[in-house]
TIDRENBA-716792 format. One record per atom (N, C-alpha, C, CB): residue in one letter; x, z, y. Coordinates in steps of 0.1 Angstrom, whole numbers, padded with zeros to 4 digits, always signed. Each point is the difference from the previous one (the first is absolute). Glycine has a CB too. Layout:
residues N
aXZY...
***
This chain:
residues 154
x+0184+0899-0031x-0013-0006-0002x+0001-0015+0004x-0012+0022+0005x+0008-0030-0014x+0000-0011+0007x-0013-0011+0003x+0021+0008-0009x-0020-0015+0022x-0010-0003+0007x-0006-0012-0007x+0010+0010+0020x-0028-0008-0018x-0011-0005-0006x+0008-0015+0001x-0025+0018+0007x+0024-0024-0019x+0002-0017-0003x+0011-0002-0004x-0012-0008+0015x+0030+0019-0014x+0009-0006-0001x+0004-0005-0016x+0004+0014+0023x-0015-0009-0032x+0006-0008-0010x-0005-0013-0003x+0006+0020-0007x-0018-0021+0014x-0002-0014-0004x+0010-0006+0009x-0026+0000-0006x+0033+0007+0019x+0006-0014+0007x+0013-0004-0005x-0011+0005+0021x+0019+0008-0029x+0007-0003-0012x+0000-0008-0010x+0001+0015+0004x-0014-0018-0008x-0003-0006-0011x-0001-0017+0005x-0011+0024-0011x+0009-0021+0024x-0002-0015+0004x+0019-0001+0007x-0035-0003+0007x+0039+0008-0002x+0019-0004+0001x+0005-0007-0011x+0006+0020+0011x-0008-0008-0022x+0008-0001-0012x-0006-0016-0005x+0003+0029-0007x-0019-0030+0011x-0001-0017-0008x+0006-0012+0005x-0020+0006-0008x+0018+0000+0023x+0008-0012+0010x+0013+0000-0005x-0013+0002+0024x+0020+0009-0025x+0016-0002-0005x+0001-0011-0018x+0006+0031+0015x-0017-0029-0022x-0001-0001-0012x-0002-0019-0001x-0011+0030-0003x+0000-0029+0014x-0004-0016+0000x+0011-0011+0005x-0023+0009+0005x+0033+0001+0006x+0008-0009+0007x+0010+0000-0008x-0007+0004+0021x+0010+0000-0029x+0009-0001-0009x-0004-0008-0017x+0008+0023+0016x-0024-0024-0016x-0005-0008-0008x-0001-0011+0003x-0008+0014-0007x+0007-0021+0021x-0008-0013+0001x+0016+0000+0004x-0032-0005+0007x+0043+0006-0009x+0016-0008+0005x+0002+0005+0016x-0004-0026-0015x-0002+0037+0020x+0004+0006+0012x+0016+0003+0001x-0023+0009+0001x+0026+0004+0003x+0015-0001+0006x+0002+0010-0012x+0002-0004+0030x+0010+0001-0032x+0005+0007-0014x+0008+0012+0005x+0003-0023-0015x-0003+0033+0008x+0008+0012+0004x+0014-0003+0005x-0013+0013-0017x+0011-0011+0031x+0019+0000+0000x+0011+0011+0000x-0007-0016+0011x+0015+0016-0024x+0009+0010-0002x+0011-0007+0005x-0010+0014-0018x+0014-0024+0029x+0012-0003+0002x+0000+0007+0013x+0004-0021-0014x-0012+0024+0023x-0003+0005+0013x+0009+0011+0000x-0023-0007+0003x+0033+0004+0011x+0006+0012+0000x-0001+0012+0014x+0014-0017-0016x-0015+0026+0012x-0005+0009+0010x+0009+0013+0006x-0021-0007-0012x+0017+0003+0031x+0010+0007+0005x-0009+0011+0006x+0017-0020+0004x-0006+0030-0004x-0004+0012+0004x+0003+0004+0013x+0002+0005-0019x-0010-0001+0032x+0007-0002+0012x-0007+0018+0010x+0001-0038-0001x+0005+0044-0005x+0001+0018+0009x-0005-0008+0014x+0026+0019-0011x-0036-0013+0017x-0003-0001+0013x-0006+0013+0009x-0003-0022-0010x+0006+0024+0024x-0004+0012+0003x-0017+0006+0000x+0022-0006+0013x-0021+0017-0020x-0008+0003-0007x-0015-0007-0010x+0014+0013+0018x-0002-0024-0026x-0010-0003-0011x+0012-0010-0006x-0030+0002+0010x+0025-0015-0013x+0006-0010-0010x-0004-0011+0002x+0002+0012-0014x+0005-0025+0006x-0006-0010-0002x+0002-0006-0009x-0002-0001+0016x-0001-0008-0027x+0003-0006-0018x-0002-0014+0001x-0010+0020-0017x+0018-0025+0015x-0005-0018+0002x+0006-0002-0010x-0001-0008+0023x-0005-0002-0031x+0003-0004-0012x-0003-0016+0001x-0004+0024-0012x+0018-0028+0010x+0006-0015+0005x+0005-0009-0014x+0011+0013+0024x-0017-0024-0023x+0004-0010-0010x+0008-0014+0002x-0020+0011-0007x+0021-0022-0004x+0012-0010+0003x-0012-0008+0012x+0020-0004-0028x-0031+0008+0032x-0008-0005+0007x-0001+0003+0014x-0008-0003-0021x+0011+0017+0023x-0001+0004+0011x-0005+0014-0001x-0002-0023+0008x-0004+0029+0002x-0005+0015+0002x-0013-0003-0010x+0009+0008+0029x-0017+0005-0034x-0009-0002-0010x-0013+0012+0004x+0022-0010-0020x-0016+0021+0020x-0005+0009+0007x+0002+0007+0010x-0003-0002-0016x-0001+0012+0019x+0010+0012+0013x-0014+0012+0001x+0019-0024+0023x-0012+0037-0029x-0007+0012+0001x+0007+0011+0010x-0008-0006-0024x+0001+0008+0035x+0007+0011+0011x-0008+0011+0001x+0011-0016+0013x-0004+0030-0007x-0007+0007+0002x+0001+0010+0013x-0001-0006-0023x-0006+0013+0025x+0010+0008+0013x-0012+0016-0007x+0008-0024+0032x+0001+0033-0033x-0005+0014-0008x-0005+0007+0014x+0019+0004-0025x-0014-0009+0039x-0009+0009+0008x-0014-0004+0000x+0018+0004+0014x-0026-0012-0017x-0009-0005+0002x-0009-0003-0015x+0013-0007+0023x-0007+0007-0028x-0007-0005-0022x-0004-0013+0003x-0016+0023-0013x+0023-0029+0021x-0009-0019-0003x+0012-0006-0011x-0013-0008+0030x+0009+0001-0031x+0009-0004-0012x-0005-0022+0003x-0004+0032-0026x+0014-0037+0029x-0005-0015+0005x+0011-0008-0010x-0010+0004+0030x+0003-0015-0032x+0000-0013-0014x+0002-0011+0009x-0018+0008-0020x+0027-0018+0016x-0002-0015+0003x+0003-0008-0013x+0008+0004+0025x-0019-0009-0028x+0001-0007-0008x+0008-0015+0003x-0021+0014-0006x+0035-0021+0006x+0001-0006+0008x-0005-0017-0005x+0017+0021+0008x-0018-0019-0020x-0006-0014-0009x-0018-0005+0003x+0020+0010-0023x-0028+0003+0032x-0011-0003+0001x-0003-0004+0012x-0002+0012-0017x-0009-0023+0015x-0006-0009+0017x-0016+0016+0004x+0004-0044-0012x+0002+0042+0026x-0015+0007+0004x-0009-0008-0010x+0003+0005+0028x-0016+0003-0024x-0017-0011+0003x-0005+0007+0004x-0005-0012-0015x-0008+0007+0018x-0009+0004+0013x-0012+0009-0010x+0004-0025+0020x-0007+0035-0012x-0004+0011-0008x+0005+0010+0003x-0004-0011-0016x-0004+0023+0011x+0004+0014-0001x+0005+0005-0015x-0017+0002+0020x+0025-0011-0028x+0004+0004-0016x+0009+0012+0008x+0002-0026-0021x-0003+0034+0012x+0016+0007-0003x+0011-0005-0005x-0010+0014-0002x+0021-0009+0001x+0007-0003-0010x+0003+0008-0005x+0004-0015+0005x-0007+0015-0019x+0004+0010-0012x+0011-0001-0004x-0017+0000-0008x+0029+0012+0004x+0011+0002-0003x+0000+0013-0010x+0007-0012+0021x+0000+0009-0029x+0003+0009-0005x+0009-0001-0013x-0019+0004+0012x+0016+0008-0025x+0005-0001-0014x-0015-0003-0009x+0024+0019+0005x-0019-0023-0014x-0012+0002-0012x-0006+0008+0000x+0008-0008-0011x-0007+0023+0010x-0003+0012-0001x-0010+0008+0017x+0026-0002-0020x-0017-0006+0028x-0006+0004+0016x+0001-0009+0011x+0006+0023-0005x-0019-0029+0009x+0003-0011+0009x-0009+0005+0014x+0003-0021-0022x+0001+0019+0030x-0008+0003+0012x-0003-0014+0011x+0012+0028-0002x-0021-0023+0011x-0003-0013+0009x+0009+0005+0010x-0025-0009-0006x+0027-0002+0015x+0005+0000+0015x-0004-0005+0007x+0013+0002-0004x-0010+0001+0016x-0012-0008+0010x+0013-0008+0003x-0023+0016+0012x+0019-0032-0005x+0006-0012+0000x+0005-0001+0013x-0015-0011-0018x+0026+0014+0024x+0003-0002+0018x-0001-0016+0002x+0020+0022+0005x-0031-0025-0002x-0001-0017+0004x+0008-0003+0016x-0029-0002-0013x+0035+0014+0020x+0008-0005+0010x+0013-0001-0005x-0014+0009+0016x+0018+0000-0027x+0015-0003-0005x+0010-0013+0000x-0010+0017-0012x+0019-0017+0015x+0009-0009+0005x+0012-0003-0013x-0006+0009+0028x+0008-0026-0026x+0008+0002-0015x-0007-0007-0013x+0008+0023+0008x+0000-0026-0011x-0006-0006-0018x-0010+0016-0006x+0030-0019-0008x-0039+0006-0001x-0007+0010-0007x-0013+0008+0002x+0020+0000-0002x-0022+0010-0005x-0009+0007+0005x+0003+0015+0001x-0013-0017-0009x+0011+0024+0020x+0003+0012+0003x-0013+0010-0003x+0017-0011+0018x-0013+0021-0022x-0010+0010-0004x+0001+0016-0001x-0003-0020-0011x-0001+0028+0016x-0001+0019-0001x-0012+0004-0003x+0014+0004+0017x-0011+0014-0024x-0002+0002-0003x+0001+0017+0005x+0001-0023-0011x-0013+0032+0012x+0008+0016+0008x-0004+0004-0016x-0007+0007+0034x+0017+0003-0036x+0001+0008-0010x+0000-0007-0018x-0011+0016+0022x+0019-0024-0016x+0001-0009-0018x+0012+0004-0009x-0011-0023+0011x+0015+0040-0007x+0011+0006-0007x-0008+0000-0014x+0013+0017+0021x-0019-0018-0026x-0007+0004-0015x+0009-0014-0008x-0032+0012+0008x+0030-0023+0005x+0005-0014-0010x+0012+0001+0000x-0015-0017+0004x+0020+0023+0006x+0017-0002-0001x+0004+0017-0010x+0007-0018+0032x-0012+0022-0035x+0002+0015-0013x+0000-0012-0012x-0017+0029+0010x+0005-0043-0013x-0004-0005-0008x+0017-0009-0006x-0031+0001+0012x+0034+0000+0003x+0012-0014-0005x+0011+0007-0003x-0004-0020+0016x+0002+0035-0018x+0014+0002-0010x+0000+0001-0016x+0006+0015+0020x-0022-0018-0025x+0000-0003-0012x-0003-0014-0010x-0003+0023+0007x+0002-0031+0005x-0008-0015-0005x+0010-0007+0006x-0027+0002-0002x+0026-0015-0006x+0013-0010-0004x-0004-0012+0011x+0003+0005-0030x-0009+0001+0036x-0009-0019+0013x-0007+0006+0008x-0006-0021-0016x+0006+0014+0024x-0010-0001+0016x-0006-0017+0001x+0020+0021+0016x-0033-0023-0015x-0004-0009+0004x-0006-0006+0011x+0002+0006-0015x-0005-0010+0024x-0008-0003+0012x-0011-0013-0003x+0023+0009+0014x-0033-0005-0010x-0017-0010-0004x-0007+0000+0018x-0009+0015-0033x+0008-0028+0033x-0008+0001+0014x-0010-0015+0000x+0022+0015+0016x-0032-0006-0020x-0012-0018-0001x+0006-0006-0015x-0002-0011+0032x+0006-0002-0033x+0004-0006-0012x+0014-0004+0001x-0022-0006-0006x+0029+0019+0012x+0015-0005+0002x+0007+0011-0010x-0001-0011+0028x+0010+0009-0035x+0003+0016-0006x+0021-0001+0003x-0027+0004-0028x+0034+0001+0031x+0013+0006-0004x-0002+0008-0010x+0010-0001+0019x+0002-0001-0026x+0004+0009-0012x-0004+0003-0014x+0003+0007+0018x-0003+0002-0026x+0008+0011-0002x+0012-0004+0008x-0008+0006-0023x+0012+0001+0025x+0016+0001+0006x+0003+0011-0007x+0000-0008+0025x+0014+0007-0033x+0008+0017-0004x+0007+0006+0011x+0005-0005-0024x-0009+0019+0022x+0004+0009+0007x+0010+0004-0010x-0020+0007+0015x+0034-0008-0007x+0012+0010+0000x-0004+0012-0005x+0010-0010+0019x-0005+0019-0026x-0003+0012+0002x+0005+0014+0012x-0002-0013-0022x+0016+0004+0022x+0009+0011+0014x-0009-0002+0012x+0028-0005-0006x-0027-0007+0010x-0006-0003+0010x-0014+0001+0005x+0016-0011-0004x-0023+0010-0012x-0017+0006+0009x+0000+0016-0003x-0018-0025-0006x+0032+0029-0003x-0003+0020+0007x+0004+0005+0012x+0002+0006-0020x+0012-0018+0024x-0001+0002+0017x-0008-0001+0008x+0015-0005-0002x-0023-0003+0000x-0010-0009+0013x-0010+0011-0001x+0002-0029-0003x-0006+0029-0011x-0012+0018+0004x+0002+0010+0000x-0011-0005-0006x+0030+0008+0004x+0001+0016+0007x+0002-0001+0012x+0010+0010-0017x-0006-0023+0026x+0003+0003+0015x-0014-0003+0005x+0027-0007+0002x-0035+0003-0009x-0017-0002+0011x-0005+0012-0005x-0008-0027+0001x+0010+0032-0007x-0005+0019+0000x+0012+0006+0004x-0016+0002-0022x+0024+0000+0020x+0011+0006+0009x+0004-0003+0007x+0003+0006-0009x+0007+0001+0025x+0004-0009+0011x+0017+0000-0010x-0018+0007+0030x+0022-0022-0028x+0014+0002+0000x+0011+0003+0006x-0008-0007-0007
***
């Protein structure tokens, strides 16, 4: 079943992805390369360019949180989320404003639905206020590792 509003908030991701990519935003990056890193009980995916770190998706399966750093995005002041996701399934996260480190840090409890999403879609994006990362391409090996070890222990 899914909850009252989520398709309009779909509909509004998908335009923010649409616009940022219309008005000269950040162009899909398929050069990003992504590492796969087994961790005790869960994972972590960072997907690294000639620029530096780009993303980073971790998880720990005792618990279903699933946490994001966007590392290309500046805080701001506010309670935004930041939205992550695929085309198909984007969820919010709440924003750790104490997190330490480049970027923007972000979790989520039980956001296994989006990581089932990333074994069939070609990108992951990150949106916070009027900042966006990505598309980024997802690997295929690597994002069926990352969401068999955050549903399964390895």
């Amino acid at each position: 079943m899914q909850a009252k509003g989520s398709r309009s908030f779909r509909q509004w991701y998908l335009t923010v992805l649409c616009l940022a990519g219309c008005a000269g935003g950040p162009a899909i990056l398929d050069e990003a390369d992504w590492t796969f890193e087994p961790l005790p009980g869960g994972a972590r995916l960072t997907a690294v360019d000639a620029a530096g770190p780009v993303l980073q998706m971790s998880c720990n399966n005792a618990d279903g949180i699933v946490v994001v750093r966007a590392f290309r995005l500046n805080p701001i002041t506010g309670d935004l989320p930041l939205v992550f996701g695929t085309a198909d399934q984007a969820m919010a996260f709440t924003v750790d404003r104490a997190a330490a480190g480049p970027g923007v840090v972000a979790s989520r409890d039980g956001a296994y639905t989006l990581l089932i999403s990333l074994l069939s879609e070609g990108a992951v994006s990150a949106v916070y206020g009027e900042q966006t990362v990505g598309p980024v391409i997802l690997p295929g090996n690597e994002a069926d590792a990352f969401a068999g070890a955050c549903i399964e222990p390895v």
